[in-house]
Backbone as JSON Lines, residues from 0, in Angstrom:
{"i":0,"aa":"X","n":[127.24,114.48,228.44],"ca":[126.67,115.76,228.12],"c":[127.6,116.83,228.73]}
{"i":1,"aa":"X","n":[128.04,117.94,228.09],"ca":[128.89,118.38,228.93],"c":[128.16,120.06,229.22]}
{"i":2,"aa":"X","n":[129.03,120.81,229.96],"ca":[128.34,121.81,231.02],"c":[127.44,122.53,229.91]}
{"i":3,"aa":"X","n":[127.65,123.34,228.51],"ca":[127.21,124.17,228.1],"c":[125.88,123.19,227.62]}
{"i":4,"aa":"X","n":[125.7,122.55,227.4],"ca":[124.27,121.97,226.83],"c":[123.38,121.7,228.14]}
{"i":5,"aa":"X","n":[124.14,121.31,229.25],"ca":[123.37,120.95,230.05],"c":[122.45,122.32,230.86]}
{"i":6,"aa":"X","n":[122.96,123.85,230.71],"ca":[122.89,124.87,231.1],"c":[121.55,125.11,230.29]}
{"i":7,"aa":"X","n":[121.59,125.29,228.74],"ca":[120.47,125.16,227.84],"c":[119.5,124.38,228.03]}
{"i":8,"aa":"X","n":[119.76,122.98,228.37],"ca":[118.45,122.34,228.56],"c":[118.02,122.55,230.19]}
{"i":9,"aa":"X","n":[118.35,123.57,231.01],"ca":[118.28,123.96,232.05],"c":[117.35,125.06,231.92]}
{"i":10,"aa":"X","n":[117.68,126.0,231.25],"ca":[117.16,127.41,230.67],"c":[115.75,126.8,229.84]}
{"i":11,"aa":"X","n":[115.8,125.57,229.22],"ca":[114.54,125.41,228.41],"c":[113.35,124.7,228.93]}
{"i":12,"aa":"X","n":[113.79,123.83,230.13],"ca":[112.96,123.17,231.43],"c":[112.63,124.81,231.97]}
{"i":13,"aa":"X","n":[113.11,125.89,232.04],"ca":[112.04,126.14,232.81],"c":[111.57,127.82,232.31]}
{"i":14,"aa":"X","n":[111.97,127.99,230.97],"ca":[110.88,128.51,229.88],"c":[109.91,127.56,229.94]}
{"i":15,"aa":"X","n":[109.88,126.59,229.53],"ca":[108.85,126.02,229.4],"c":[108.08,125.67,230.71]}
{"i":16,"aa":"X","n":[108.66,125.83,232.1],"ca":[107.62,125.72,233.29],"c":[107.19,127.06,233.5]}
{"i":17,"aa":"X","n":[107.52,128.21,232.79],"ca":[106.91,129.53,233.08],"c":[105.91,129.27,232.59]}
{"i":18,"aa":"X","n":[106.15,129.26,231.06],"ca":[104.75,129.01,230.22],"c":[103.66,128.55,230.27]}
{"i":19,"aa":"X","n":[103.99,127.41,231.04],"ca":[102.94,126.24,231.26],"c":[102.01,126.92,232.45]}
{"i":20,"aa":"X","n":[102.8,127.48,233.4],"ca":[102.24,128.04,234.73],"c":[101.14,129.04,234.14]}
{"i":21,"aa":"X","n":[101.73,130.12,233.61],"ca":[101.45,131.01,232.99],"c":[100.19,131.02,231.87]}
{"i":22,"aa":"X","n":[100.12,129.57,231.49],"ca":[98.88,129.06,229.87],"c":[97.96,128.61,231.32]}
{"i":23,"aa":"X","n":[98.56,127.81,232.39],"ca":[97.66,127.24,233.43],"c":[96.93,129.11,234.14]}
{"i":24,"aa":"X","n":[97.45,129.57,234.35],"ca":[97.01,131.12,235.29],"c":[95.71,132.01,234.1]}
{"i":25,"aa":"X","n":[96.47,131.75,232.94],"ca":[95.33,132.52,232.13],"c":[93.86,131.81,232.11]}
{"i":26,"aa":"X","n":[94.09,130.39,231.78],"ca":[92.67,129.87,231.71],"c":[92.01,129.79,233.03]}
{"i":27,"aa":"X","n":[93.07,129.7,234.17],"ca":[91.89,129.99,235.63],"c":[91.36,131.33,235.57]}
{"i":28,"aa":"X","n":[92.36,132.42,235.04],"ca":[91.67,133.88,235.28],"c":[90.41,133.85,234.69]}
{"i":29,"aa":"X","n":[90.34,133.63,232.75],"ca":[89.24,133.61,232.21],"c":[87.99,132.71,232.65]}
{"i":30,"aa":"X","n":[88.72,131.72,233.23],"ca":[86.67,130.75,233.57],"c":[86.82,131.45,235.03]}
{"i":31,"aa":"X","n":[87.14,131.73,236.18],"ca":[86.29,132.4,236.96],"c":[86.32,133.8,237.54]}
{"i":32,"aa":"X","n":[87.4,134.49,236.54],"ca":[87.91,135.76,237.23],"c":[87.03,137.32,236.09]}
{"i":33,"aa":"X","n":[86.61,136.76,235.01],"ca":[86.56,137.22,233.96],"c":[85.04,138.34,234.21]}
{"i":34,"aa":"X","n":[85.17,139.26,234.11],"ca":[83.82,140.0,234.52],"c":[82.7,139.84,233.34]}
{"i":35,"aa":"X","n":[81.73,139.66,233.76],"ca":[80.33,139.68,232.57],"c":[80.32,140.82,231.58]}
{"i":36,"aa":"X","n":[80.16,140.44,230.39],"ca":[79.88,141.12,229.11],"c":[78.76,141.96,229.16]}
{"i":37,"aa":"X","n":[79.09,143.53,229.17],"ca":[78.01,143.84,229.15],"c":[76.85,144.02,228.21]}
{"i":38,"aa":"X","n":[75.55,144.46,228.64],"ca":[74.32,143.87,227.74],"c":[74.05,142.4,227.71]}
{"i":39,"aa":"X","n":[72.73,142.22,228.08],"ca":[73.08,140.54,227.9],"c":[72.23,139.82,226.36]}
{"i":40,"aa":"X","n":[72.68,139.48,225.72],"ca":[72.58,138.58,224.36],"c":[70.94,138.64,224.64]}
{"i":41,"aa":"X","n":[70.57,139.13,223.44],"ca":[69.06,139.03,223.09],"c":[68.62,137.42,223.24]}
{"i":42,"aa":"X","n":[67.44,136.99,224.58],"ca":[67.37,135.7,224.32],"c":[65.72,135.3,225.19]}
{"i":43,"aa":"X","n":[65.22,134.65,224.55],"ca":[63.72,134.67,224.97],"c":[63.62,133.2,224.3]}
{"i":44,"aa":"X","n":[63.03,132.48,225.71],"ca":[62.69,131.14,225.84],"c":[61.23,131.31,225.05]}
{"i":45,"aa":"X","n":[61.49,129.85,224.23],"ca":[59.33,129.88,223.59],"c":[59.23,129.43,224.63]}
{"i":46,"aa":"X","n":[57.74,130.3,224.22],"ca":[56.73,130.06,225.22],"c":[55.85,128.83,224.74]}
{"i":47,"aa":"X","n":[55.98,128.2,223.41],"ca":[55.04,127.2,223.11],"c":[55.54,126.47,222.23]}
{"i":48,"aa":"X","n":[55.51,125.29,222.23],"ca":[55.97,124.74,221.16],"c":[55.58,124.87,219.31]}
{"i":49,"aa":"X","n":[56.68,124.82,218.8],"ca":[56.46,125.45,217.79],"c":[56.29,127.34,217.57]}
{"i":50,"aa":"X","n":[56.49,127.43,218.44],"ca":[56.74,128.55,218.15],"c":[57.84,129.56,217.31]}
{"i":51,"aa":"X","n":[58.06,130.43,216.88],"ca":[59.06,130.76,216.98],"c":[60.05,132.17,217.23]}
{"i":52,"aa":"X","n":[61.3,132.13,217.16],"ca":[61.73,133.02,218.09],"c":[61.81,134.25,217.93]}
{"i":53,"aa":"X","n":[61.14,135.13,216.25],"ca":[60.99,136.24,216.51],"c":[59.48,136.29,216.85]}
{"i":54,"aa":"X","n":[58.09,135.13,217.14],"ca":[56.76,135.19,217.96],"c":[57.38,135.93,219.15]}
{"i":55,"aa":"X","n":[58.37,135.14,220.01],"ca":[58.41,135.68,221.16],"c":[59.06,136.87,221.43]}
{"i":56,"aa":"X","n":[60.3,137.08,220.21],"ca":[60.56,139.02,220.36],"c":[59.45,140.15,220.57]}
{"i":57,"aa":"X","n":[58.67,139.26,219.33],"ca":[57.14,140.65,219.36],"c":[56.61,140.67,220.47]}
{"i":58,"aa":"X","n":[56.12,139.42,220.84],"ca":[55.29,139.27,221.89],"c":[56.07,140.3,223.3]}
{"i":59,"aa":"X","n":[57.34,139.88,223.61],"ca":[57.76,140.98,224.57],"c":[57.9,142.26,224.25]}
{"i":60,"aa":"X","n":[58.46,142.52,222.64],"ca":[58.79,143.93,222.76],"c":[57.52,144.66,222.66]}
{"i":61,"aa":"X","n":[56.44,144.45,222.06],"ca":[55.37,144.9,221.76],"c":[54.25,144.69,223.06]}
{"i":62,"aa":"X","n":[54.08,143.55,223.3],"ca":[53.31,143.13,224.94],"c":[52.02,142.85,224.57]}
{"i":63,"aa":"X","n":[52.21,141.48,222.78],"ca":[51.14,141.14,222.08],"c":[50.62,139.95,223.45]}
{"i":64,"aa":"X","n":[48.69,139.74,223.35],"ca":[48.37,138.88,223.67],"c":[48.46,137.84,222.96]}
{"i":65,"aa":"X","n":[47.76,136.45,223.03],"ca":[48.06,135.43,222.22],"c":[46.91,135.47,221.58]}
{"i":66,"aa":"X","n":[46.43,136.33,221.75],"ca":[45.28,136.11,220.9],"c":[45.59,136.96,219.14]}
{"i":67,"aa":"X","n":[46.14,138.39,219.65],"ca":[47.05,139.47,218.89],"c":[47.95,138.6,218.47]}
{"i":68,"aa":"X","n":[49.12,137.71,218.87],"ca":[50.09,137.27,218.96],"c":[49.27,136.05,217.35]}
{"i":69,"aa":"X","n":[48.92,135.61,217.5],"ca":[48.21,134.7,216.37],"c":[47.89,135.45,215.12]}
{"i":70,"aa":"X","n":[46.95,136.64,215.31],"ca":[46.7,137.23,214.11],"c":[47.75,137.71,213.99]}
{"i":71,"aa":"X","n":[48.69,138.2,214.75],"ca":[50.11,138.49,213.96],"c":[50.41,137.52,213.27]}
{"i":72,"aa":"X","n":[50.73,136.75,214.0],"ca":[51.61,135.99,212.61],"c":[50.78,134.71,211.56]}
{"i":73,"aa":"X","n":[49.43,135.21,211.65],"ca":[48.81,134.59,210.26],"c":[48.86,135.76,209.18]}
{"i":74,"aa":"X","n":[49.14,137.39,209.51],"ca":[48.9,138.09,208.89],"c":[50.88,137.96,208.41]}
{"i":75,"aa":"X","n":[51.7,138.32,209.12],"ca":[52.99,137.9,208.86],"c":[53.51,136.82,207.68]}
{"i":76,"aa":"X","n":[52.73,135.84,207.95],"ca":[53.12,134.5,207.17],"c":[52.69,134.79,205.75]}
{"i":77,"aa":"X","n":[51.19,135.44,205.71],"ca":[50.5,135.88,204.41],"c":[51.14,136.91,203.26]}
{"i":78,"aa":"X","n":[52.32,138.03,204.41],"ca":[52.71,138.68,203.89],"c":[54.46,138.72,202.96]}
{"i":79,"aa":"X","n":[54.88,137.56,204.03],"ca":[55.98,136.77,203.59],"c":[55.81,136.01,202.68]}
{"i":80,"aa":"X","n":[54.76,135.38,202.59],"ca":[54.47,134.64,201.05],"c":[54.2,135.51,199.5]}
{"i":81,"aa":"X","n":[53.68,136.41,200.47],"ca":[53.89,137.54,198.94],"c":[54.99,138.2,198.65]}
{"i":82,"aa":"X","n":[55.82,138.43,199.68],"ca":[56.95,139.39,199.59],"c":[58.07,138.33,198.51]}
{"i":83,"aa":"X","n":[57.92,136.66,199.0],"ca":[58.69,135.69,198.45],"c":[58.29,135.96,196.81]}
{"i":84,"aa":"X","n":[56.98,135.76,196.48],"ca":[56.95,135.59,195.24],"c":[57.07,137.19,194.51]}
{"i":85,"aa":"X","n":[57.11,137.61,195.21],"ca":[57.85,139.47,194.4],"c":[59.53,139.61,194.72]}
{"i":86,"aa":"X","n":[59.85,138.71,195.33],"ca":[61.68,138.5,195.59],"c":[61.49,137.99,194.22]}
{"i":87,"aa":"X","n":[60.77,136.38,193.66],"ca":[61.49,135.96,192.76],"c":[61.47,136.2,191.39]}
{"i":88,"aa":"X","n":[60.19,137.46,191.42],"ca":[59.77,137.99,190.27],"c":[60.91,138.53,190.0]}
{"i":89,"aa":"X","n":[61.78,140.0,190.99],"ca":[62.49,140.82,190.88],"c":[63.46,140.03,190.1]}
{"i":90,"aa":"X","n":[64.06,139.12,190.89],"ca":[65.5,138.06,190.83],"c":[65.59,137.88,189.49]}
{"i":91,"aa":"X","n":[64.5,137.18,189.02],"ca":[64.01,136.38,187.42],"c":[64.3,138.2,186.64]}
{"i":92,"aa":"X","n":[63.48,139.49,186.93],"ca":[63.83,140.16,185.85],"c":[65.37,140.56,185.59]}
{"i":93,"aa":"X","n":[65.85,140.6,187.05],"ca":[67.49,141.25,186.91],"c":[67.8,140.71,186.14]}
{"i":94,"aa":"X","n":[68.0,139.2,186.25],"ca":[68.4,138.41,185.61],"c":[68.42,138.29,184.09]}
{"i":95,"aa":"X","n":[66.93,139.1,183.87],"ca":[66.48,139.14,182.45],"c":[67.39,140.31,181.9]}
{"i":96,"aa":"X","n":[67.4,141.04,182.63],"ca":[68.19,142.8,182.48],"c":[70.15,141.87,182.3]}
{"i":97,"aa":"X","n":[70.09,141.53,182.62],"ca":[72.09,140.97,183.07],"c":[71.79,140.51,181.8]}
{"i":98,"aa":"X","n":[71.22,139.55,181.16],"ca":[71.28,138.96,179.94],"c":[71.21,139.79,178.39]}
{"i":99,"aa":"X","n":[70.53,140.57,179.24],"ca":[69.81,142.07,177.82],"c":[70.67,142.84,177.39]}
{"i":100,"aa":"X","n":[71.87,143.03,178.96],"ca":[73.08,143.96,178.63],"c":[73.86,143.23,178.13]}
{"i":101,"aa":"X","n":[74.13,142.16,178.58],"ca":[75.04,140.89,178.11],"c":[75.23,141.39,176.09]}
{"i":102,"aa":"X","n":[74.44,140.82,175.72],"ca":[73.95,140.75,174.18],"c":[74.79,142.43,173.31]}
{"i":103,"aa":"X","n":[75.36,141.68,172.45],"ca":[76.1,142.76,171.59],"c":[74.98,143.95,171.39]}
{"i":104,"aa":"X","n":[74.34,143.67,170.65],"ca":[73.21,144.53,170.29],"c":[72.04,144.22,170.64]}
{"i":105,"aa":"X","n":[72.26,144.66,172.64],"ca":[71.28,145.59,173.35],"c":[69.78,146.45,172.84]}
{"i":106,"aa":"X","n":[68.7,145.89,172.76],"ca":[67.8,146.84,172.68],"c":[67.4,147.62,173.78]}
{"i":107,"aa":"X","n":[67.22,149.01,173.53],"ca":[67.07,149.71,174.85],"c":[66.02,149.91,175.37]}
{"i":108,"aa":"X","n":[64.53,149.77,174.37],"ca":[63.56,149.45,174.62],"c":[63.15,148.33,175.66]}
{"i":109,"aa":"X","n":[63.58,147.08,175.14],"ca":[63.52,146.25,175.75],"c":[63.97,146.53,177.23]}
{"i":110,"aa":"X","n":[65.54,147.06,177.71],"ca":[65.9,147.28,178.8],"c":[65.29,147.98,179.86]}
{"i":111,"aa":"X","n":[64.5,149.21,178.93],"ca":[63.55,150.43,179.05],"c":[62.2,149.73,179.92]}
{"i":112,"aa":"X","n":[61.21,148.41,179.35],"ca":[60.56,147.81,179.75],"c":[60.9,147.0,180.85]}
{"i":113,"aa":"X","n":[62.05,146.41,180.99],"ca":[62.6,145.57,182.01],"c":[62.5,146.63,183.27]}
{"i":114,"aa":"X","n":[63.19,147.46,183.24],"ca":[63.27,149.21,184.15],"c":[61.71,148.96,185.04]}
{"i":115,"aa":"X","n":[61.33,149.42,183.86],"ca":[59.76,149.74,184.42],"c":[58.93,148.78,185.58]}
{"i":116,"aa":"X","n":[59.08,147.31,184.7],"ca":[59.13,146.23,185.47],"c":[59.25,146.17,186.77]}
{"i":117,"aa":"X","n":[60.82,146.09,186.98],"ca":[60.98,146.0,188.56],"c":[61.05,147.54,188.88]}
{"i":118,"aa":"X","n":[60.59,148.47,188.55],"ca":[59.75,149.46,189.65],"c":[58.16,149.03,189.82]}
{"i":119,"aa":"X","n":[57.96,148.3,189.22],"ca":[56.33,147.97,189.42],"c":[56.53,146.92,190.47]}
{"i":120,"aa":"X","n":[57.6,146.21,190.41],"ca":[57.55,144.86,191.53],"c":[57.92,145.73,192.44]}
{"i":121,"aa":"X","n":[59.06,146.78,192.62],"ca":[59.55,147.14,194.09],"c":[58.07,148.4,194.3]}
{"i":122,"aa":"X","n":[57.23,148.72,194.02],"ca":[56.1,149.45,194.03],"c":[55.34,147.99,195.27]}
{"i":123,"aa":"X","n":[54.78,147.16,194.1],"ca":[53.91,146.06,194.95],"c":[54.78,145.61,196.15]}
{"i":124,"aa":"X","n":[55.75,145.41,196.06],"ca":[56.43,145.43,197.55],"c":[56.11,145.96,198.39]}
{"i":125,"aa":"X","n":[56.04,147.7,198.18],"ca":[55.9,148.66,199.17],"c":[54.81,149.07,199.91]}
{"i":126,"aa":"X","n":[53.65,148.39,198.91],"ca":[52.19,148.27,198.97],"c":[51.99,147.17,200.03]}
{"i":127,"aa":"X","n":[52.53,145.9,199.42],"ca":[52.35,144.75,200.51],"c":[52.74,145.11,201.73]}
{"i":128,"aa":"X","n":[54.11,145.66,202.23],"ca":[54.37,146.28,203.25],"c":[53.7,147.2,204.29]}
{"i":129,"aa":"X","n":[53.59,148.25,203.57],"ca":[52.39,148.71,203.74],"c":[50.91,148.21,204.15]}
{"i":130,"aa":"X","n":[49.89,147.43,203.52],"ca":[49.5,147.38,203.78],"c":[49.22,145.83,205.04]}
{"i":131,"aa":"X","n":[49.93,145.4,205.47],"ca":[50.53,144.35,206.23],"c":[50.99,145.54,207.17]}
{"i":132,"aa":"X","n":[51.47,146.28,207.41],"ca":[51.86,147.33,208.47],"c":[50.22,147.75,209.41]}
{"i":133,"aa":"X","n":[49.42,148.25,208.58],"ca":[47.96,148.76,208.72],"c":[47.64,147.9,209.21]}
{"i":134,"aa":"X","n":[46.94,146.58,208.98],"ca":[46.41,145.32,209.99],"c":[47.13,145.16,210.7]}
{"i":135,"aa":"X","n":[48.6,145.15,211.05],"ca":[49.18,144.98,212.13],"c":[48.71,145.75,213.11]}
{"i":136,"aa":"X","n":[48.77,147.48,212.84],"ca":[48.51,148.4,213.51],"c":[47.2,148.41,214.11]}
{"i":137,"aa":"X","n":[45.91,147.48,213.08],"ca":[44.45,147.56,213.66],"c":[44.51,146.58,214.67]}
{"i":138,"aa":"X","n":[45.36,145.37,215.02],"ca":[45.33,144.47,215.73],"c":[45.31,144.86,217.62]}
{"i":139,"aa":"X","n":[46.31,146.16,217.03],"ca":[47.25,146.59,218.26],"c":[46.84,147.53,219.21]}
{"i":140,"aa":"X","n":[46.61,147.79,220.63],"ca":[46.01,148.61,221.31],"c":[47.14,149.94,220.52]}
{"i":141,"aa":"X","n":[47.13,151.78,221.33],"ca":[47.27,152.62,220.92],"c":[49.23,152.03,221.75]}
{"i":142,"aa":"X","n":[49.16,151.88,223.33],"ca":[50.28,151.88,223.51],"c":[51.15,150.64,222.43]}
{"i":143,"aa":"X","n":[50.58,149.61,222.12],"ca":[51.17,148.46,221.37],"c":[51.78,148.69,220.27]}
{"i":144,"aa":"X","n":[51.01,150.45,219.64],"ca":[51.31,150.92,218.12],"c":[52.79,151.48,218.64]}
{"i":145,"aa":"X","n":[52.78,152.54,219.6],"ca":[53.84,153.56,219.77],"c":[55.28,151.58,220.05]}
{"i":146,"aa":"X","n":[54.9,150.92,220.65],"ca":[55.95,150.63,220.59],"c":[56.25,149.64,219.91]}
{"i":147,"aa":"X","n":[55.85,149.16,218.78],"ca":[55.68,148.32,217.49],"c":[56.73,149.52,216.55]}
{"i":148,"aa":"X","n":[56.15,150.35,216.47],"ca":[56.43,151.33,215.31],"c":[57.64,152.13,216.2]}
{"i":149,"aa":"X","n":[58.3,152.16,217.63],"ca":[59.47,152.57,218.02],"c":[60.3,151.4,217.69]}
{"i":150,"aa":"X","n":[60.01,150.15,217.91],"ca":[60.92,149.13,217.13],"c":[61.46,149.06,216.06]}
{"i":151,"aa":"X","n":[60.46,149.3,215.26],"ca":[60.52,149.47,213.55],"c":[61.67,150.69,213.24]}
{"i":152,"aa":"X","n":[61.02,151.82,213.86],"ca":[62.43,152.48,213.66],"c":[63.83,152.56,213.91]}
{"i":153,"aa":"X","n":[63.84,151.62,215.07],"ca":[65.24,151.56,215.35],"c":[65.7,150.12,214.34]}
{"i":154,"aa":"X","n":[64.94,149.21,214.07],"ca":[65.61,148.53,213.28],"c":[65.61,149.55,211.93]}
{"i":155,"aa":"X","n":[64.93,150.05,211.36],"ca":[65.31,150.64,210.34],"c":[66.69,151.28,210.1]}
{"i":156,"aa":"X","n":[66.8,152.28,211.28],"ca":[67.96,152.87,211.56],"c":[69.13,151.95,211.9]}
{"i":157,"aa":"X","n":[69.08,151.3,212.54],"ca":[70.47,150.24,212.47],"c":[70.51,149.49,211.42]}
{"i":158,"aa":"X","n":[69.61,149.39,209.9],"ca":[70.08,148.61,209.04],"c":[70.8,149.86,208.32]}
{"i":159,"aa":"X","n":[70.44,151.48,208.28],"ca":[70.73,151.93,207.49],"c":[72.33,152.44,207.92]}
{"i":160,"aa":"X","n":[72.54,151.66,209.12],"ca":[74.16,151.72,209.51],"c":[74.95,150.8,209.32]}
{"i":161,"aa":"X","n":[74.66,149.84,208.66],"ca":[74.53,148.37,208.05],"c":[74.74,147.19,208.99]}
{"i":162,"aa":"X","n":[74.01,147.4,209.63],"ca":[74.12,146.59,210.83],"c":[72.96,145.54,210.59]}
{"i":163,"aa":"X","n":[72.79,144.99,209.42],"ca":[71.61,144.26,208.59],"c":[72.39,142.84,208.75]}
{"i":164,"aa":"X","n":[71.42,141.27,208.05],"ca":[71.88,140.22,208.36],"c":[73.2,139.7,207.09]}
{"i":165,"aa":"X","n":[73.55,140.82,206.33],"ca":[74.21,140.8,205.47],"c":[75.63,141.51,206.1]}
{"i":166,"aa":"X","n":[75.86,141.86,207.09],"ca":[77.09,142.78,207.77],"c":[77.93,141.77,208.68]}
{"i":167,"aa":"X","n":[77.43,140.64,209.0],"ca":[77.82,139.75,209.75],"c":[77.39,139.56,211.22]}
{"i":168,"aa":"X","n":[76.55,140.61,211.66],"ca":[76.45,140.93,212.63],"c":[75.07,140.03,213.4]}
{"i":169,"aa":"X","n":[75.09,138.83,213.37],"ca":[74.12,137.75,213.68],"c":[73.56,138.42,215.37]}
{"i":170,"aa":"X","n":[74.49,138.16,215.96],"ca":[73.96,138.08,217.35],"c":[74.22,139.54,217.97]}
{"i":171,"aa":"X","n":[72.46,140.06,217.86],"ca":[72.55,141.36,218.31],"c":[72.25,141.47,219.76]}
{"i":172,"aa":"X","n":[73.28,142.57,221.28],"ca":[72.86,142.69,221.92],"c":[71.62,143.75,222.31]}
{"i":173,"aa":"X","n":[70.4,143.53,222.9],"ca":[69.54,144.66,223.16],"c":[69.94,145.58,223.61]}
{"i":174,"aa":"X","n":[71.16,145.75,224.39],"ca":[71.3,147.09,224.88],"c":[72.33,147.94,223.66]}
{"i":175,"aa":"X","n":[73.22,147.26,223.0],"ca":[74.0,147.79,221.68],"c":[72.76,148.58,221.09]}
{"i":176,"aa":"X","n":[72.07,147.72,220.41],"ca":[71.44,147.43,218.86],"c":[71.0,149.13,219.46]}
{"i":177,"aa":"X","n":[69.97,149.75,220.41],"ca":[69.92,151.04,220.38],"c":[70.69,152.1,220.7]}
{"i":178,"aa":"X","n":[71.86,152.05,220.81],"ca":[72.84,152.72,221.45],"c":[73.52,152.42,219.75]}
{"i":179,"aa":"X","n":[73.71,151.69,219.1],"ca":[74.78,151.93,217.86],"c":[74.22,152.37,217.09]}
{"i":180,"aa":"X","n":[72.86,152.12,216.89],"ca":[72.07,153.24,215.95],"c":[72.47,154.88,215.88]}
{"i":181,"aa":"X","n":[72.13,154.67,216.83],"ca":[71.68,156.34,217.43],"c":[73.32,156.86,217.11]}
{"i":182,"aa":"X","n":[74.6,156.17,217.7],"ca":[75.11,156.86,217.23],"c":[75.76,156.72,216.3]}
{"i":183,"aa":"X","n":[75.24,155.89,215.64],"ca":[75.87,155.84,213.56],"c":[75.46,157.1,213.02]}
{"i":184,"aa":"X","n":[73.83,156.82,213.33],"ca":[73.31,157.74,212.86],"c":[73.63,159.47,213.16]}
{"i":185,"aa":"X","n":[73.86,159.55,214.57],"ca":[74.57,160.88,214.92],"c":[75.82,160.92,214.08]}
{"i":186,"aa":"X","n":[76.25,160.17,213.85],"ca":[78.16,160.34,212.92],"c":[78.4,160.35,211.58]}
{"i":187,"aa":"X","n":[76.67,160.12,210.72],"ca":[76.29,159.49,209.3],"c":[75.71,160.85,209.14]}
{"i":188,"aa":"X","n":[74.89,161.9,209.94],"ca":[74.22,162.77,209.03],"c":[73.95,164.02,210.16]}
């Protein structure tokens, strides 16, 4: 081997012992040097089996008993079963509407009726909502309402910043989720 190669593989022994030191120094910094994330990850142990994990959001954010905590969510479940079968009504008419435009010669009548349609389904929606809001609200002492219905608005407001389960944004922290609202919304209007 003569001097100039041996100089190179000299130079490359110990690039490569920097590196290594250096890949070794980063992963000690990150597992014990690394400061906590702030806000900590929305996370609430059930309290019962079978339960599940937005029971126990309400139950804390709201400060439902289990007794409240039950008629919630028999009234919840009742209302999700209706909301499902007015999802698949809607779905089935779009669908009917995509096909109607599809077609060379479109009747507009027909389209006209389809229209009407799903404003009558997104109507009964708003009704079900609605009135599934009201029994919630009769369930609930006066402080339980103010902070049921301060929830509601801030999720409202952070979906209308699209911070919805369609944005990617799965794992929301509690201390973000009201702090990015507020200021979407300060920067949106």
């Amino acid at each position: 081997m003569n001097r100039q190669n041996y100089k190179i593989l000299v130079w490359l022994v110990i690039a490569l012992l920097i590196l290594n030191i250096s890949a070794l120094g980063a992963i000690l910094w990150f597992r014990y040097y690394t400061p906590p994330l702030p806000g900590k990850p929305y996370s609430i142990k059930k309290e019962q089996p079978g339960m599940r994990f937005h029971d126990s959001f309400i139950r804390e954010e709201v400060g439902l008993d289990d007794d409240q905590l039950q008629k919630f969510t028999e009234l919840r479940d009742l209302h999700l079963k209706e909301i499902k079968e007015i999802s698949a009504e809607i779905e089935k008419t779009r669908q009917f509407q995509l096909e109607t435009i599809r077609q060379d010669d479109t009747d507009t009548e027909v389209l006209d009726s389809l229209n009407k349609r799903m404003g009558k389904l997104h109507y009964s929606w708003s009704v079900s909502s609605g009135d599934f809001l009201l029994k919630v609200k009769s369930i609930c002492t006066e402080e339980q309402r103010e902070k049921m219905f301060s929830m509601l608005e801030r999720s409202r407001k952070h979906q209308l910043c699209g911070h919805n389960k369609y944005s990617g944004k799965s794992k929301i922290r509690r201390s973000s989720f009201k702090k990015d609202a507020s200021d979407c919304l300060r920067e949106n209007h």
